[in-house]
N, C-alpha and C positions, 0 to 999 in steps of 0.2 A: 594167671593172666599177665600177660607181658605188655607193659605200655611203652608209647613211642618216647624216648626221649633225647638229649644229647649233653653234649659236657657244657654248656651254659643252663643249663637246667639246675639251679643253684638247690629251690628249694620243689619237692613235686609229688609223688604219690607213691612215693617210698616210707614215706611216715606221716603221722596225724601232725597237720599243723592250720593254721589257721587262713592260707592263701599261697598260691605258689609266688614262685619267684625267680624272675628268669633274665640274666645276666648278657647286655646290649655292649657294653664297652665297660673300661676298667673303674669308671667314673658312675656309668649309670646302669641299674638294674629297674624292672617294671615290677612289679609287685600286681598279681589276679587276682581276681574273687569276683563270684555269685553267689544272690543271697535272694531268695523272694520265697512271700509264704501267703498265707488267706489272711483276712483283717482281723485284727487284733483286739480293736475298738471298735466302737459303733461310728466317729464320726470321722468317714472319708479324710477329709482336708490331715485330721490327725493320724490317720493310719499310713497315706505318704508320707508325713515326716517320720513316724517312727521307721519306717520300709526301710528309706533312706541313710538314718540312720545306723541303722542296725547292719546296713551293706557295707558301709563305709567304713565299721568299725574297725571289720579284718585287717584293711589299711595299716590304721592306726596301733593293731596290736604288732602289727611287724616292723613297728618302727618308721613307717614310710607315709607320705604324702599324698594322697588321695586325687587324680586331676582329671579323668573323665570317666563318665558316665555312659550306660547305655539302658535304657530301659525294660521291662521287662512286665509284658503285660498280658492279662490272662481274664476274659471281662463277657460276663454271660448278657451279652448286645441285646437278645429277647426276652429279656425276663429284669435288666434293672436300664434306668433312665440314664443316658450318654453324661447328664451332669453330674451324678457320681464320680463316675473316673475322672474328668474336669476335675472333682476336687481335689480329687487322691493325686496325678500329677503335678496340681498346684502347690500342693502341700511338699510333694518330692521337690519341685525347681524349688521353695524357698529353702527347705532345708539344703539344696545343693549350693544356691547362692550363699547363704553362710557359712557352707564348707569352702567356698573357692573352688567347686567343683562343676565341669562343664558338662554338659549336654548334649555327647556326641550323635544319638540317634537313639534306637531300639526296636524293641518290636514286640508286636500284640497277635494274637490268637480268639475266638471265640471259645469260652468255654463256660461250660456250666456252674463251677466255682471261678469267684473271684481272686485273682492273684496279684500282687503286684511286688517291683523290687531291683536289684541293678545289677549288672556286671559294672565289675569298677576296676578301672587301671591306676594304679602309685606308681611313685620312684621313689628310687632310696640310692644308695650310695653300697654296692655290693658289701665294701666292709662294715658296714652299720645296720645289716638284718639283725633283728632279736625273731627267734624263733621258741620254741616251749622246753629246748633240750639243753638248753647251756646253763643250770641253775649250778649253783655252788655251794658247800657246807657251808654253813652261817649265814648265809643272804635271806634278807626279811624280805615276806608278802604281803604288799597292800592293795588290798581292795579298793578301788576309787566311787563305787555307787554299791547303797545297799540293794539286796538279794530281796525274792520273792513274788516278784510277776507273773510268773505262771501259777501262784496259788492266788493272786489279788483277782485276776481275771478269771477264773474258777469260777470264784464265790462275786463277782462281779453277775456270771451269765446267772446265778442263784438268786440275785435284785437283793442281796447284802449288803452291796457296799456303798457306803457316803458317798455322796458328789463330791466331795473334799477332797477323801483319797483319790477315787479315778482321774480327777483330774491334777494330783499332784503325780501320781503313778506316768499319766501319758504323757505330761511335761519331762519326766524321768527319764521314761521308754526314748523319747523326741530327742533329746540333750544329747550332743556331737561327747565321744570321746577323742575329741579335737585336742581341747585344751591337757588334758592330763599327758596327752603322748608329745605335747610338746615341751612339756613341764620336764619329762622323765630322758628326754632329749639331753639334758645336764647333768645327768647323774650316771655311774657305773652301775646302769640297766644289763644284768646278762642272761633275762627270759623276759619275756612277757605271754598274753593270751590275754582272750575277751572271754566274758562268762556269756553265753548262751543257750543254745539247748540242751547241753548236755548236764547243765547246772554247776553249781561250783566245782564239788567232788569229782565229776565227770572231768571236767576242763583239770583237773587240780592232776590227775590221775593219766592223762597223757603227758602229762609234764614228769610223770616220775614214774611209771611204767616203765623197765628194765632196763633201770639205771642203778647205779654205784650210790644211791643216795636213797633218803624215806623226806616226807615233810610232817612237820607236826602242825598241826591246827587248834586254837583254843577259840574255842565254840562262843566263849562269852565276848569275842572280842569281833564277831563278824556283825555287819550292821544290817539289819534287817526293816523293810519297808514295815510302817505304821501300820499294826491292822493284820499284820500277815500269819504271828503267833497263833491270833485268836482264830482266823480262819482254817491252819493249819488242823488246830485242835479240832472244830467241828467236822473235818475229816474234806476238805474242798481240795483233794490234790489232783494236780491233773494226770493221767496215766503217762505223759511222759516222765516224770519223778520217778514213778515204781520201774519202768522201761531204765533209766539209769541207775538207779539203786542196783537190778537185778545185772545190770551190766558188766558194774565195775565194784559191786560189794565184796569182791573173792579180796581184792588188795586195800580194805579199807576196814581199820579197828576204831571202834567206837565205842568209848567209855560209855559203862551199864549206865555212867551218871547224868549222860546228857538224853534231854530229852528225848521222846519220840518225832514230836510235831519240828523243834530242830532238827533231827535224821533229817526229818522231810523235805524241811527247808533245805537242806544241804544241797540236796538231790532235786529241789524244784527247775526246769526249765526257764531260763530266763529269756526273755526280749531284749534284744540291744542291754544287754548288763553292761558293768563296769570292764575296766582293763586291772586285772591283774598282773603284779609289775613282782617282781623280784627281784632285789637291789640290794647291793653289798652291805655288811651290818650298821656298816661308818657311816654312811649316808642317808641311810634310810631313816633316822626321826628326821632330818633336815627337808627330805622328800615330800615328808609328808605331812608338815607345817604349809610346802610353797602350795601341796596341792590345796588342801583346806584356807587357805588366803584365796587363791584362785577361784575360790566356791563352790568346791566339792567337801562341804561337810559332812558328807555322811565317810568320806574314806579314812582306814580304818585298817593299821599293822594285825594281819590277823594269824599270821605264823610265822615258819620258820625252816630252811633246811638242814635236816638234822644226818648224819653219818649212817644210823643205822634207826627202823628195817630199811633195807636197801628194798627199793620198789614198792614204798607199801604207806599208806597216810594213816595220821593216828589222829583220831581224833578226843581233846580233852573237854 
């Protein structure tokens, strides 16, 4: 299949990346993305902001600046009450008002499932995209939010899980990766991505897919949401996990010594995950001392690009 494209078409659908990117003059580039899915949570006001979110992140992984909006709405009109979605777009305008992100328009559809979510327009500065392909032998990765939402919400629809965690989980999910992409703005960043549905492995495994490099990953250094181990164990995975396991397991070694319910985790789909940043070796404790001041304690040096297997993750 051949797509339309042209020679400002910096970054597009020639490889896996996390939003396109399409070059205006020498100064300014726009940076695309759509992002919308069915509710996540139970309560509207909070599933806008995570929608939001989780839109705006692509942004954020490519380096660029997030500045309008367009909505994206999908809303069974017969069968649920007009003030739900009220809250769900409520919940979007604040989280867009704390990005500094505007509210160009959008558009809605009746449907039988609920959906909601954004296209979102950035800028960046064409020499300043970070994209998944430019990682370097020696350069550390840091995780900026722990993993495991897609097995917390599981074992959530299962009436398992504490009000503690859900609601620390949605405040999670909600949380802009605003701040860490501005953090990593000062540092010799030369990849990033955002963990998402594909899970970390998944995301980890476009970044080194049929390349001149491998990365190593140690299992014990990746931070994992409270509560996620023990749901993993009682078996609460959602089938996207197995759906990316079964993917991308051909380029992925895993020590016999690390868990099972870890595998899992590796491979869980995330909601609005953290940004995985890639950062030269010189700089990277420095990184990520500013992010954890900033208030990202959970982020967390979790590998490393290593020379050889060329294409292929090892996991310790």
């Amino acid at each position: 299949m051949e797509f339309p494209t042209d020679s400002n078409l910096i970054v597009g659908l020639d490889r896996a990346d996390d939003a396109g990117v399409y070059k205006i003059t020498d100064d300014i580039a726009i940076i695309q993305t759509v992002d919308f899915f069915t509710p996540i949570v139970d309560d509207p006001y909070w599933f806008g902001q995570i929608a939001v979110a989780n839109a705006l992140s692509d942004v954020y992984a490519m380096g660029g600046v997030p500045k309008t909006a367009m909505n994206i709405v999908c809303f069974p009109i017969n069968q649920m009450d007009i003030s739900v979605l009220q809250r769900i777009i409520q919940g979007g305008i604040d989280k867009m008002k704390e990005a500094d992100v505007v509210l160009a328009g959008g558009h809605s559809v009746e449907d039988n499932e609920l959906k909601y979510g954004l296209a979102v327009t950035g800028f960046i500065h064409p020499d300043h995209i970070l994209t998944k392909r430019h990682l370097k032998v020696g350069d550390r990765l840091i995780l900026t939010k722990p993993i495991g939402t897609g097995i917390i919400n599981t074992a959530v629809k299962g009436g398992l899980v504490s009000v503690e965690i859900i609601e620390s989980v949605t405040k999670l999910m909600a949380s802009l990766n605003r701040k860490a992409a501005e953090i990593m703005k000062n540092y010799p960043v030369h990849a990033c991505t955002d963990i998402t549905g594909f899970g970390l492995l998944g995301h980890l495994s476009e970044m080194v897919v049929d390349s001149e490099f491998g990365i190593r990953i140690q299992s014990n250094m990746i931070p994992i949401i409270r509560g996620t181990l023990d749901y993993a164990g009682m078996g609460f995975i959602p089938a996207g996990a197995y759906r990316n396991r079964e993917f991308r397991e051909k380029i992925v070694d895993i020590s016999s010594s690390v868990d099972r319910s870890i595998q899992d985790i590796l491979f869980d789909p995330q909601t609005s995950g953290g940004l995985l940043i890639c950062v030269d070796s010189k700089s990277a404790d420095d990184l990520l001392i500013r992010l954890k001041n900033k208030g990202m304690d959970a982020a967390a040096m979790i590998g490393k690009v290593v020379p050889k297997p060329k294409g292929r993750i090892v996991v310790n």
